[in-house]
C-alpha positions in Angstrom: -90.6 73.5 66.6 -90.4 76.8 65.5 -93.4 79.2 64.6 -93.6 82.4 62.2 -96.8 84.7 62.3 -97.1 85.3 58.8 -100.5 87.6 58.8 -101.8 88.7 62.3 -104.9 90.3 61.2 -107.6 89.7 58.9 -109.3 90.5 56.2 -109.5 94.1 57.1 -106.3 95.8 54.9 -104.0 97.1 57.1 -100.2 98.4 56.4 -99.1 96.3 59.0 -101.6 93.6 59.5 -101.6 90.7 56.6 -104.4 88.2 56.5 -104.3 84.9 58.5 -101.3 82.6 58.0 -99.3 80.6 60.3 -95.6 79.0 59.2 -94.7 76.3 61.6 -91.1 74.6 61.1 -90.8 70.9 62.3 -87.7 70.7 59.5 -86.5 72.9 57.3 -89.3 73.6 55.0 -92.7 74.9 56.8 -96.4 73.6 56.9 -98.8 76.2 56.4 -101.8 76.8 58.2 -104.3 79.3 56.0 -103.1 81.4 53.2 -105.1 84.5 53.4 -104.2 87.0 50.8 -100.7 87.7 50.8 -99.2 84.9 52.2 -96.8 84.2 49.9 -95.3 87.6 49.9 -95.1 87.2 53.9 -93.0 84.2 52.8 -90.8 85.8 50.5 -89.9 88.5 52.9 -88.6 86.1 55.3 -86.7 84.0 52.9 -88.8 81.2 52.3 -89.6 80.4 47.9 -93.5 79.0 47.6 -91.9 75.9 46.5 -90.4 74.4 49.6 -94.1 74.6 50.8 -95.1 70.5 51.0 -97.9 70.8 53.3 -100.6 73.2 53.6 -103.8 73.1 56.2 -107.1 75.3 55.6 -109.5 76.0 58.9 -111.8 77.2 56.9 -113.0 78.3 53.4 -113.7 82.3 53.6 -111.2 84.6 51.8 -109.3 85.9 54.6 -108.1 82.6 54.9 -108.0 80.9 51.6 -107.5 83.4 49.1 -103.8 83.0 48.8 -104.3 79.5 47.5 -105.4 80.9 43.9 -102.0 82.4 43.7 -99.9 79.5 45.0 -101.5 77.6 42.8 -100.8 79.6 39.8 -97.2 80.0 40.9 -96.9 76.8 41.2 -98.0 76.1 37.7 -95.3 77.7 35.8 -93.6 74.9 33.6 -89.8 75.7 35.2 -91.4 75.3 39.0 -93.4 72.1 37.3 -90.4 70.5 36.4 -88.4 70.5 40.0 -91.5 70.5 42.3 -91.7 67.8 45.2 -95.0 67.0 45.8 -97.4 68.8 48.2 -100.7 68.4 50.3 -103.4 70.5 50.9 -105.1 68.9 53.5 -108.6 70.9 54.9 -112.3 70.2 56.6 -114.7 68.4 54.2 -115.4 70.4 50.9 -111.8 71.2 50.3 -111.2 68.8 47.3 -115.1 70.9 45.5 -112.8 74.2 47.0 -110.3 73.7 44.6 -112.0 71.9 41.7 -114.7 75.4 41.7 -111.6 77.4 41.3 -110.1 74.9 38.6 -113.5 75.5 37.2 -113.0 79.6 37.0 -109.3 79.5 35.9 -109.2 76.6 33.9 -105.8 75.2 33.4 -103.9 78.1 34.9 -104.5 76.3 38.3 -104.2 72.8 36.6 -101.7 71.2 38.7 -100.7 67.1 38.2 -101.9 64.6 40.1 -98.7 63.5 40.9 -97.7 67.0 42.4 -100.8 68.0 44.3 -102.5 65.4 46.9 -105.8 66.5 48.2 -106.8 65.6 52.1 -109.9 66.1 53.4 -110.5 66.0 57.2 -113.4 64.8 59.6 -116.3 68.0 60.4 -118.1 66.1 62.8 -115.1 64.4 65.1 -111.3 64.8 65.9 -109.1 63.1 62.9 -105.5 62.2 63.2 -103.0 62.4 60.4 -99.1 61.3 60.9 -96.6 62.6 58.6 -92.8 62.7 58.4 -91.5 64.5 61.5 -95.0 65.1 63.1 -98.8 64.6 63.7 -101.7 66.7 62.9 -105.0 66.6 65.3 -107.6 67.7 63.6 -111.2 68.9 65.2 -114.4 70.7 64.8 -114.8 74.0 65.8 -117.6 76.4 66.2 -117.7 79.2 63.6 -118.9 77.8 59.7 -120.1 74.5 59.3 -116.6 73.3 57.7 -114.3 74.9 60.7 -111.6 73.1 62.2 -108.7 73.7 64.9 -105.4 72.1 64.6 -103.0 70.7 67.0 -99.4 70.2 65.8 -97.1 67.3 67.5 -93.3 68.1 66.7 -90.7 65.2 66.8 -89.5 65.6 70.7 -93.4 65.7 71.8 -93.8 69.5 71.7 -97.4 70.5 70.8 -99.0 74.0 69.5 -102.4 74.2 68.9 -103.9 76.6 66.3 -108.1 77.6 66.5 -108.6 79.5 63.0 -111.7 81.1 63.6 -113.6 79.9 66.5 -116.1 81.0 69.1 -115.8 80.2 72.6 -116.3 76.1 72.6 -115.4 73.3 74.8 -114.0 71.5 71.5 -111.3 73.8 71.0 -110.8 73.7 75.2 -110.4 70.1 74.4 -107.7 70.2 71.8 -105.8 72.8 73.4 -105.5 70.6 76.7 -101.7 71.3 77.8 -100.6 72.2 74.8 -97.2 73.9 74.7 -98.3 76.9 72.8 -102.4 78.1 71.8 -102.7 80.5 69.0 -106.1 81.8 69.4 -107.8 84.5 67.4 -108.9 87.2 69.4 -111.4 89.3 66.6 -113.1 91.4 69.1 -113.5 93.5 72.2 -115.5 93.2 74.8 -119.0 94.5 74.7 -118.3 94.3 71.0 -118.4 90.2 70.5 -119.3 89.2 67.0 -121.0 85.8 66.6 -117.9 82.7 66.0 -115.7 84.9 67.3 -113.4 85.3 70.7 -113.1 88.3 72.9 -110.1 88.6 74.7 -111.7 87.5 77.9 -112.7 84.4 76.4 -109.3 83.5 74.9 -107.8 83.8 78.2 -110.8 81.4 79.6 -110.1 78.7 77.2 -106.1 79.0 77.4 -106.8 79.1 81.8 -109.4 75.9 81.1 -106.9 73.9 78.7 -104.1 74.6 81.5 -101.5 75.6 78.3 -98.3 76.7 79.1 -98.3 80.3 76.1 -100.9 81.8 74.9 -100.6 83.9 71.3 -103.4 86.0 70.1 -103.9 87.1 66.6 -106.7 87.6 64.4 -106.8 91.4 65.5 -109.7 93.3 63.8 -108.9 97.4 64.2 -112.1 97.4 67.0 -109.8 95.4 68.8 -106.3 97.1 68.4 -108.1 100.3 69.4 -108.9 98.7 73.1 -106.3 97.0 75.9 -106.3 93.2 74.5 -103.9 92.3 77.0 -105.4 94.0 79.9 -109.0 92.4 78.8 -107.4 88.7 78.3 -105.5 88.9 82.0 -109.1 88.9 83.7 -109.2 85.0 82.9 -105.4 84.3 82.2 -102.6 84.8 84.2 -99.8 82.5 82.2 -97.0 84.0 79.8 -99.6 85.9 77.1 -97.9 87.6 73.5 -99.9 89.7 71.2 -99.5 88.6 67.9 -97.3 90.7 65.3 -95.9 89.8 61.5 -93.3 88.2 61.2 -93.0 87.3 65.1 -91.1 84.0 65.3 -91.4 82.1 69.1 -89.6 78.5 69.2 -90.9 75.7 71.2 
């Protein structure tokens, strides 16, 4: 399995921080996990065309992480992509299929895609949900931060596992999921003294990645409080295991 950091930040513009979006290669073509504004271009930039995208996963519905599906959408629209496209999925917590039928609604049919190229999946809020597909299976569970919020954990082909919170804040459910995983990508938002409600601290990532005994821990989901302060320093007072701060375009194989 093979992982790409598309956007390590959020939905704070910076020159060197895109919004949250994760590529993760069990084959040749990548699943997504959000699409915050700017995803695609993170794609292109490492080679990958929107259209060999057949499976995308949504934590959550607030723009830093969703806004990106207007314009694959779109893209995706044009008659000479229409013609060649293999189907996809967007697959996301309960309220994804109104999600995209609201933006339908606003666009009309410049995001009116055929039933037989876009599948809709919409995934358990209240307990965990597993979904196999062709190579691997998707664990899907609850998470604290919006009413809608899940985590994911990925199972590649030769058992590997990466588990991926979205936005979360410090929860036993996303302990849980994460329990000896091969690689946790948590958010890490703020610093401490600075904690934001639904959000992690450092400290805290490193609590739930020394609690779920995983063997890497990534953090991403940088706001600029938390660039400004020692992230690593902060997350080895609960976690001493092999620890990467999260960058574009980082890749880490599993």
């Amino acid at each position: 399995m093979r992982i790409i950091i598309l956007g390590s930040g959020t939905g704070i513009p910076l020159s060197y921080r895109a919004s949250p979006s994760l590529a993760v290669f069990t084959g040749d073509n990548p699943m997504l996990f959000d699409m915050g504004p700017g995803s695609l271009r993170q794609l292109a930039r490492i080679g990958i065309n929107h259209f060999r995208i057949e499976q995308i996963f949504i934590t959550h519905f607030h723009p830093d992480h969703t806004a990106d599906l207007v314009h694959f959408l779109f893209v995706t629209r044009e008659p000479k992509i229409l013609e060649n496209r293999k189907p996809f999925t967007i697959a996301g917590p309960v309220g994804i299929e109104t999600f995209i039928r609201k933006l339908r609604d606003v666009y009309g049919r410049w995001l009116d895609i055929p039933e037989r190229i876009m599948r809709i999946e919409e995934l358990d809020i209240h307990k965990p949900e597993t979904r196999s597909y062709d190579g691997y299976e998707i664990i899907s569970r609850p998470v604290i931060h919006t009413p809608n919020s899940l985590a994911y954990r990925i199972h590649g082909k030769a058992g590997e596992s990466v588990v991926y919170s979205g936005d979360t804040a410090f929860c036993d459910e996303i302990v849980d999921l994460a329990r000896d995983c091969d690689l946790l990508v948590l958010e890490s938002s703020f610093p401490e003294g600075e904690a934001v409600e639904g959000h992690l601290t450092p400290s805290e990532a490193g609590r739930i990645a020394t609690m779920a005994s995983v063997k890497k821990l990534l953090l991403v989901h940088f706001y600029p409080e938390a660039l400004g302060k020692d992230i690593a320093g902060e997350c080895r007072k609960a976690y001493k295991g092999e620890l990467i701060l999260g960058r574009d375009m980082l890749t880490i194989s599993i």
